[in-house]
N, C-alpha and C positions, 0 to 999 in steps of 0.2 A: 433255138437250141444250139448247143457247142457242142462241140467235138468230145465225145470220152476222155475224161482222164480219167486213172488209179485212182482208189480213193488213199486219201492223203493218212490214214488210221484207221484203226478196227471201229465200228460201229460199237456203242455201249450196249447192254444187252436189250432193254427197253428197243431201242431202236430198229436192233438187229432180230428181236422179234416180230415187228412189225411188219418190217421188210418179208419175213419168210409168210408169214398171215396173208400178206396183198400178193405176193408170189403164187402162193399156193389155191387162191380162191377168185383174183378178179378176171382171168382169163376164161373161166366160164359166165361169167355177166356179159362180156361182149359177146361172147356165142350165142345168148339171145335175143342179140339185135335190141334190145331195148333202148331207147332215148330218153331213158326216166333215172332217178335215182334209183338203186338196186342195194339192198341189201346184202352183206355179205356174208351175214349169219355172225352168230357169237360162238364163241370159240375159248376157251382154259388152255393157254399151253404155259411150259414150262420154260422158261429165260435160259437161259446159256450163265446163269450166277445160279440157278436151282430154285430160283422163285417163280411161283404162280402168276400168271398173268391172265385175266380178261381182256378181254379185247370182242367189241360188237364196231366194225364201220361199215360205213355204208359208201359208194364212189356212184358219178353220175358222168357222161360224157358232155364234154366241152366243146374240143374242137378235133376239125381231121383235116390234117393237112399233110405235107408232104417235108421228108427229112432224107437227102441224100438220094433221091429218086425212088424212096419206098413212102407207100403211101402211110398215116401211121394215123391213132386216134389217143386223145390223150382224155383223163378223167380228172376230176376231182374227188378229192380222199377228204374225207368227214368222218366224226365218229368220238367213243371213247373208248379208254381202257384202263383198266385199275390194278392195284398190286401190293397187296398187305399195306393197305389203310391211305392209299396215294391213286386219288382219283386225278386221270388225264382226260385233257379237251385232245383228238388229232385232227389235225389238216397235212393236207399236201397232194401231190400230183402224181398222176401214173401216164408214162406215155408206151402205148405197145405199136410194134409192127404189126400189120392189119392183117397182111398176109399169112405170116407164122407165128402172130401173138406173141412173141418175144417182149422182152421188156426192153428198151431202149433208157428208162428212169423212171427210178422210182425216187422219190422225197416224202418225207413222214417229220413232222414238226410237234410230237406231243407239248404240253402248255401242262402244267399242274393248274387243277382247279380245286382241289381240298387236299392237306394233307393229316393226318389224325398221328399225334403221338403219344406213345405209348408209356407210361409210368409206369413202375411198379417194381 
């Protein structure tokens, strides 16, 4: 891992909703100690542009290792989520501090895997 930096732009909404979904729900997965992949439940929230989003991932632990002398445990991010007619594949990584579950990084890489357009 590197050192924080600022992020360089705002997150697009997509994105920036995902980040709040893994914020909000993977710190109780590692609360129970599980070593397996863990659902995170599905979830309908509403995007920061006013659009509906689904979103079901699922994250599993990788590795636990040590960052700056805090011991930390990092997962893998799986899943999909969808949004007026634009189904996504996500991956990516979540690493938290073991001790205070903070988040040290989060990454979310959604992928379009169908998109439907609309005539009419």
């Amino acid at each position: 891992m590197t050192s924080w930096r600022p992020p360089t732009r705002e997150p697009d909404a997509l994105r920036a909703a995902l980040h709040d979904y893994l914020r909000n729900r993977a710190a109780q997965v590692f609360l129970t100690k599980a070593a397996t992949l863990q659902s995170l439940g599905r979830a309908e929230i509403v995007m920061s542009n006013g659009r509906n989003l689904a979103i079901d991932l699922r994250i599993s632990p990788v590795d636990i290792s040590k960052f700056a002398n805090r011991a930390t445990i990092a997962f893998t991010v799986e899943g999909h989520a969808a949004e007026n007619g634009t189904g996504y594949e996500v991956n990516g990584r979540i690493v938290l501090d073991r001790e205070t579950l903070a988040y040290l990084s989060i990454e979310v890489s959604p992928t379009v895997v169908n998109s439907s357009t609309r005539t009419g």
